[in-house]
CHARMM-style PDB file with segment names, atoms N, HN, CA, C and O in Angstrom:
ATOM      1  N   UNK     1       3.854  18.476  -7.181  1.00  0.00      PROA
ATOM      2  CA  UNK     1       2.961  17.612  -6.390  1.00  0.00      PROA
ATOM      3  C   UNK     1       2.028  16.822  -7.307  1.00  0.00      PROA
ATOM      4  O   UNK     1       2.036  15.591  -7.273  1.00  0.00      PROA
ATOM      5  N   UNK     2       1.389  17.366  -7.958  1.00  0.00      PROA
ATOM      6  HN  UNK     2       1.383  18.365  -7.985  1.00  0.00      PROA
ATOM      7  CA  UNK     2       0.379  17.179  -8.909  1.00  0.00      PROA
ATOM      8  C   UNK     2       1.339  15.513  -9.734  1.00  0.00      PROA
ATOM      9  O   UNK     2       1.235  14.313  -9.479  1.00  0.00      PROA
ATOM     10  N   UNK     3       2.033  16.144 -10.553  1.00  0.00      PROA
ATOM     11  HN  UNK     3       2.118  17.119 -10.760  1.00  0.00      PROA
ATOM     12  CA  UNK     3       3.163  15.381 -11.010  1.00  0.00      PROA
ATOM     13  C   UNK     3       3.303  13.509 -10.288  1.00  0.00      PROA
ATOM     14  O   UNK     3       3.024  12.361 -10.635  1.00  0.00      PROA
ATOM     15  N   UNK     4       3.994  14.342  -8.972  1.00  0.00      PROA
ATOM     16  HN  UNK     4       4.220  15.274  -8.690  1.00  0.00      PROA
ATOM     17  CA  UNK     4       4.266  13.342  -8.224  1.00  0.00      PROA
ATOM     18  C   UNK     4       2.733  12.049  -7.603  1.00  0.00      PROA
ATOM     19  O   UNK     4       2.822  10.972  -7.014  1.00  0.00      PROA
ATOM     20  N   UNK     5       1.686  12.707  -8.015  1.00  0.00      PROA
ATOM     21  HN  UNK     5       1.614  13.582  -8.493  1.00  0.00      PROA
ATOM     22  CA  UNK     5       0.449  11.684  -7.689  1.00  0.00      PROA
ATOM     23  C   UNK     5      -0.170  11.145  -8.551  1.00  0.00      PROA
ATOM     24  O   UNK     5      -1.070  10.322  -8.386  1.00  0.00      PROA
ATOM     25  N   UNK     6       0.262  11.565  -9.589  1.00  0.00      PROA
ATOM     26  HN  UNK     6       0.993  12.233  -9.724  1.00  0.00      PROA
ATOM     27  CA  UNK     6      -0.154  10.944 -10.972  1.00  0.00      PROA
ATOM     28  C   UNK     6       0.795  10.128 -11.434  1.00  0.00      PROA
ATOM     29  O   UNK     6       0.610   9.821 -12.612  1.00  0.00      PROA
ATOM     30  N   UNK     7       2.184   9.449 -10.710  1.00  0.00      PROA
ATOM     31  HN  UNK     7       2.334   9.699  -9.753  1.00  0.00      PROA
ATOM     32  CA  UNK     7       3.062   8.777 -11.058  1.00  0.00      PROA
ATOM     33  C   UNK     7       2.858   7.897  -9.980  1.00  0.00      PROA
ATOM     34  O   UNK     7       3.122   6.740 -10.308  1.00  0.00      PROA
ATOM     35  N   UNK     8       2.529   8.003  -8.954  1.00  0.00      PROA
ATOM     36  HN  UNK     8       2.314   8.943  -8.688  1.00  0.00      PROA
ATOM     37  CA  UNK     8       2.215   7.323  -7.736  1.00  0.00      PROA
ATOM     38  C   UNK     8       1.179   6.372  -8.234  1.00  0.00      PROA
ATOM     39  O   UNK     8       1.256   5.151  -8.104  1.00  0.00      PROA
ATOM     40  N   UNK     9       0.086   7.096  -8.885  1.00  0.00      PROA
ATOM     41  HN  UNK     9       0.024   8.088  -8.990  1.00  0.00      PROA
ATOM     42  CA  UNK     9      -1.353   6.230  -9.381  1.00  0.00      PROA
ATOM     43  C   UNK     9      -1.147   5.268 -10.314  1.00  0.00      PROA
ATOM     44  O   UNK     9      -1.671   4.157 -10.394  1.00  0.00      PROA
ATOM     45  N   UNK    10      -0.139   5.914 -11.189  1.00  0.00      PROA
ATOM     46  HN  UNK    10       0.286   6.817 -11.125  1.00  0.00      PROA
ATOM     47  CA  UNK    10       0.359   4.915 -12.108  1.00  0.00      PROA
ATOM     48  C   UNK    10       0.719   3.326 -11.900  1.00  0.00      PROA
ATOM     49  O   UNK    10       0.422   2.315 -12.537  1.00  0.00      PROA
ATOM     50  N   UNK    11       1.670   3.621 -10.451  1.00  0.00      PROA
ATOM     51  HN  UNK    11       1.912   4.442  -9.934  1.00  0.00      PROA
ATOM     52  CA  UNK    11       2.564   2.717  -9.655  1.00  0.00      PROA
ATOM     53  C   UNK    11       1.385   1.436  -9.059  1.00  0.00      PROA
ATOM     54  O   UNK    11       1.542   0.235  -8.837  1.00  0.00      PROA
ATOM     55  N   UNK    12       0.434   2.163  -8.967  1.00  0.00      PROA
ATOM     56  HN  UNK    12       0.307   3.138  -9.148  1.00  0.00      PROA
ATOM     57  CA  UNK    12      -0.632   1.579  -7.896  1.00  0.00      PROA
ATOM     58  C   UNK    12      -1.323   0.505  -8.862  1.00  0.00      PROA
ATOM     59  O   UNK    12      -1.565  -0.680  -8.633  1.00  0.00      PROA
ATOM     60  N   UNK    13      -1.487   1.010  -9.622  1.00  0.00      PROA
ATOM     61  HN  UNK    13      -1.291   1.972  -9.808  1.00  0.00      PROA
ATOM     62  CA  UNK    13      -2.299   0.473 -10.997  1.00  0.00      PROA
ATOM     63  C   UNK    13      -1.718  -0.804 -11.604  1.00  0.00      PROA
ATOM     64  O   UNK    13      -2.306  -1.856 -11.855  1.00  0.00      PROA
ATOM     65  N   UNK    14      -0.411  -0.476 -11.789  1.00  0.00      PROA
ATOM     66  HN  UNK    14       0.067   0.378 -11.586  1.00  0.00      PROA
ATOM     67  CA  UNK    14       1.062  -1.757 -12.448  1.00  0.00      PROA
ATOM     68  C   UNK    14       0.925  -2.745 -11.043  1.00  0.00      PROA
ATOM     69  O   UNK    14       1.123  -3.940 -11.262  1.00  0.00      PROA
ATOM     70  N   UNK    15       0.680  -2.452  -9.952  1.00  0.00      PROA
ATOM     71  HN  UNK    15       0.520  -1.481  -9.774  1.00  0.00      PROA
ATOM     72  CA  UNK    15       1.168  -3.468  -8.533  1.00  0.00      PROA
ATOM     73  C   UNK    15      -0.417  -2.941  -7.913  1.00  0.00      PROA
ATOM     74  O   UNK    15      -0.619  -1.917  -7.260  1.00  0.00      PROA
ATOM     75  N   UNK    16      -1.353  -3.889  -8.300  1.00  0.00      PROA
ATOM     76  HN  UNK    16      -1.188  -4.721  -8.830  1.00  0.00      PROA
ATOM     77  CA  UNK    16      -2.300  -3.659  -7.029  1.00  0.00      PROA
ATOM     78  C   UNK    16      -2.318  -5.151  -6.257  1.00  0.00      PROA
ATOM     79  O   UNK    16      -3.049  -5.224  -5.270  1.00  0.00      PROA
ATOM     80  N   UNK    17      -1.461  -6.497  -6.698  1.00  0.00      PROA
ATOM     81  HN  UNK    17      -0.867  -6.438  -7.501  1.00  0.00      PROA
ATOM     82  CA  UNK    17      -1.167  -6.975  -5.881  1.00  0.00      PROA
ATOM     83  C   UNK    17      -0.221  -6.548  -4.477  1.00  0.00      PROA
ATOM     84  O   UNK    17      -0.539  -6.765  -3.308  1.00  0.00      PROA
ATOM     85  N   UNK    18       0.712  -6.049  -4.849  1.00  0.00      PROA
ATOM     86  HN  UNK    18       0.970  -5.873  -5.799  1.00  0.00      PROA
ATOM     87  CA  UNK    18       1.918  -5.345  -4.217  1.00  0.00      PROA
ATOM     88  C   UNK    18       0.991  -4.552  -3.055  1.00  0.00      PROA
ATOM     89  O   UNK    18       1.501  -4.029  -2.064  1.00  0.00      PROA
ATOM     90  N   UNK    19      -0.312  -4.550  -3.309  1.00  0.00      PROA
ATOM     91  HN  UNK    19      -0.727  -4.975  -4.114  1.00  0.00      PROA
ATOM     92  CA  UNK    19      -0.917  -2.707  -2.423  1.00  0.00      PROA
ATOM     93  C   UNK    19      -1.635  -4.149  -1.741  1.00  0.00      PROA
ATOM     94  O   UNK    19      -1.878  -3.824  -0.579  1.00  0.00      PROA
ATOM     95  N   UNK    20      -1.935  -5.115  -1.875  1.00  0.00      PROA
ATOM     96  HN  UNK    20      -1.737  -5.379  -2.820  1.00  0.00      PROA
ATOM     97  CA  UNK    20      -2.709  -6.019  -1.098  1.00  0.00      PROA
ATOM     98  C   UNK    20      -2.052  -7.071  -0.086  1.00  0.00      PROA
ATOM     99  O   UNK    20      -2.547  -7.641   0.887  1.00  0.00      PROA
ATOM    100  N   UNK    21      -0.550  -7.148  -0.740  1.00  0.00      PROA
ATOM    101  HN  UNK    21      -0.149  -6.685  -1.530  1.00  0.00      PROA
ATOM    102  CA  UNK    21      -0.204  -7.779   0.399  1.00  0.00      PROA
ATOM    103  C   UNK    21       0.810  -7.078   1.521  1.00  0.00      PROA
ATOM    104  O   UNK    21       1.546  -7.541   2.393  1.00  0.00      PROA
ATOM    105  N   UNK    22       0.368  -5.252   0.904  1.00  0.00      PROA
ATOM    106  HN  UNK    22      -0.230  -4.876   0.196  1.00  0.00      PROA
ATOM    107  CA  UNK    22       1.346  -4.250   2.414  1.00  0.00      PROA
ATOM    108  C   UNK    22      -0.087  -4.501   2.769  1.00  0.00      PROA
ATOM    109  O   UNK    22       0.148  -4.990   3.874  1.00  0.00      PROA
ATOM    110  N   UNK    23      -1.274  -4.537   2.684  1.00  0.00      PROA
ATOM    111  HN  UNK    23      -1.465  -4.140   1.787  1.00  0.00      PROA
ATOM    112  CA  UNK    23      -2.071  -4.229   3.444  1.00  0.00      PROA
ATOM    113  C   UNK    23      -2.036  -5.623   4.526  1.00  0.00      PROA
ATOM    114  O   UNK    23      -2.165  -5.491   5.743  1.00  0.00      PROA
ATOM    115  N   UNK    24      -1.906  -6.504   4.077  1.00  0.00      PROA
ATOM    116  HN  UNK    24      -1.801  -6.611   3.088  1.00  0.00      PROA
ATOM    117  CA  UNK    24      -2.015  -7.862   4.952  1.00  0.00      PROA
ATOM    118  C   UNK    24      -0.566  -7.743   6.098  1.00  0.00      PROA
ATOM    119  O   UNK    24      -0.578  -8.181   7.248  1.00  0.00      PROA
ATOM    120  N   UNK    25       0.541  -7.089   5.475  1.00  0.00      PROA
ATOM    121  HN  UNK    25       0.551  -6.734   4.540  1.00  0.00      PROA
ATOM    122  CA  UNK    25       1.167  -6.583   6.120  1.00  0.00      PROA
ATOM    123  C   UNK    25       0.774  -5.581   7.562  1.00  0.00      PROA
ATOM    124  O   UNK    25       0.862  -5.702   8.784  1.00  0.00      PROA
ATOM    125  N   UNK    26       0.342  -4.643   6.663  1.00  0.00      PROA
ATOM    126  HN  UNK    26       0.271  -4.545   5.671  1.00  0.00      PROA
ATOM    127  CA  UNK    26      -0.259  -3.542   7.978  1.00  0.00      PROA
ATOM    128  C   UNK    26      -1.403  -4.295   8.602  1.00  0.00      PROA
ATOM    129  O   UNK    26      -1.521  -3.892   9.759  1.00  0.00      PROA
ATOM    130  N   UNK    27      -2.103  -5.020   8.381  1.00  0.00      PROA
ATOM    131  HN  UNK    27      -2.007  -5.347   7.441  1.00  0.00      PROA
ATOM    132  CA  UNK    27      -2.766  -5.727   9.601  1.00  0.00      PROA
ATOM    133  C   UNK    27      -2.248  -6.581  10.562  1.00  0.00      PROA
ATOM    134  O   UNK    27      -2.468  -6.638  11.772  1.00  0.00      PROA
ATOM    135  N   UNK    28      -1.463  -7.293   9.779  1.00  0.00      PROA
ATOM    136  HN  UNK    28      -1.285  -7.247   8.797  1.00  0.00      PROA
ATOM    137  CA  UNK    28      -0.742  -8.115  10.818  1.00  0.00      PROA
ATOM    138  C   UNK    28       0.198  -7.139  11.840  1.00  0.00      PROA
ATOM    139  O   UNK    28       0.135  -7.627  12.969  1.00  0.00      PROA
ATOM    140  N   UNK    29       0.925  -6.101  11.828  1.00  0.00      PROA
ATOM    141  HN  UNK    29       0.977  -5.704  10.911  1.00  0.00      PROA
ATOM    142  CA  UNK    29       1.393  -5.517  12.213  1.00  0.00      PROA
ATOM    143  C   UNK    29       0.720  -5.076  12.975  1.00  0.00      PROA
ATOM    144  O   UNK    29       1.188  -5.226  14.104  1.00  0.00      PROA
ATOM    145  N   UNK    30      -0.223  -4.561  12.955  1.00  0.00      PROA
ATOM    146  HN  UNK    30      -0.602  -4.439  12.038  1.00  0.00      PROA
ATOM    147  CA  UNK    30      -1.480  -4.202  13.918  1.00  0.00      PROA
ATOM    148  C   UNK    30      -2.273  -4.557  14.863  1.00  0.00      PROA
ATOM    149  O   UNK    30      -2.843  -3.845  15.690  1.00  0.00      PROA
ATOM    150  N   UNK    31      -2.311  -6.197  14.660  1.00  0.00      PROA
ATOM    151  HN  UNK    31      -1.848  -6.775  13.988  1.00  0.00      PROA
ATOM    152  CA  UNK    31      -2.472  -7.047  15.300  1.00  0.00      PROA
ATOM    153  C   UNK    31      -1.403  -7.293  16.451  1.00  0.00      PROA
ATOM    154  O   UNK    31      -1.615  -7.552  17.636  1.00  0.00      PROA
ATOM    155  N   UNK    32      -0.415  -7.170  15.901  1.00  0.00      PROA
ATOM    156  HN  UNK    32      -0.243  -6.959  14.938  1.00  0.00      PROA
ATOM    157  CA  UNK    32       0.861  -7.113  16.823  1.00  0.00      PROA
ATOM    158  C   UNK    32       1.039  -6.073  18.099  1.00  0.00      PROA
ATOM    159  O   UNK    32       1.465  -6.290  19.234  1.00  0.00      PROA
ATOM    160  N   UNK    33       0.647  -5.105  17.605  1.00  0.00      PROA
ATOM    161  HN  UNK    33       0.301  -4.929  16.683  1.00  0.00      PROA
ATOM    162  CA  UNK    33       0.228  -3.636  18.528  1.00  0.00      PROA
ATOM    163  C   UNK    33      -0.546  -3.793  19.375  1.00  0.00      PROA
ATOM    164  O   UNK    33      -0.131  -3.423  20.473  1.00  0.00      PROA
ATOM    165  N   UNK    34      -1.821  -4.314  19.357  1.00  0.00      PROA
ATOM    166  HN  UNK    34      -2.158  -4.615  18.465  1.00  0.00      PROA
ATOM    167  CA  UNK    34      -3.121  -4.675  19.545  1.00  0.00      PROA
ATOM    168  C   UNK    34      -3.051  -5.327  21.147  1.00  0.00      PROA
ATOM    169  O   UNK    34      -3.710  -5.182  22.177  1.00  0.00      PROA
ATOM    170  N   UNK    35      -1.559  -6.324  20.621  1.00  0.00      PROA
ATOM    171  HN  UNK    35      -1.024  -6.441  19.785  1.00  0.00      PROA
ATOM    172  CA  UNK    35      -1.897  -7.950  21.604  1.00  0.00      PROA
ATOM    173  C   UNK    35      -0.797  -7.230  22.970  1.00  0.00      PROA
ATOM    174  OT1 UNK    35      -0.592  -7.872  24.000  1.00  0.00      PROA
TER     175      UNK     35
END
């Protein structure tokens, strides 16, 4: 586990664009739910 979140963080770090546009993702998606 340990392992596996410290490779995850890594991931996050190399792509924090990548983490900004799932998030624009998950809003819009949400928005979708919403309506």
């Amino acid at each position: 586990m340990e392992y596996g979140r410290k490779l995850k963080n890594m991931e996050n770090e190399k792509h924090p664009l990548d983490d900004l546009k799932n998030d624009e993702i998950t809003e819009k998606q949400n928005e979708k739910y919403a309506l």
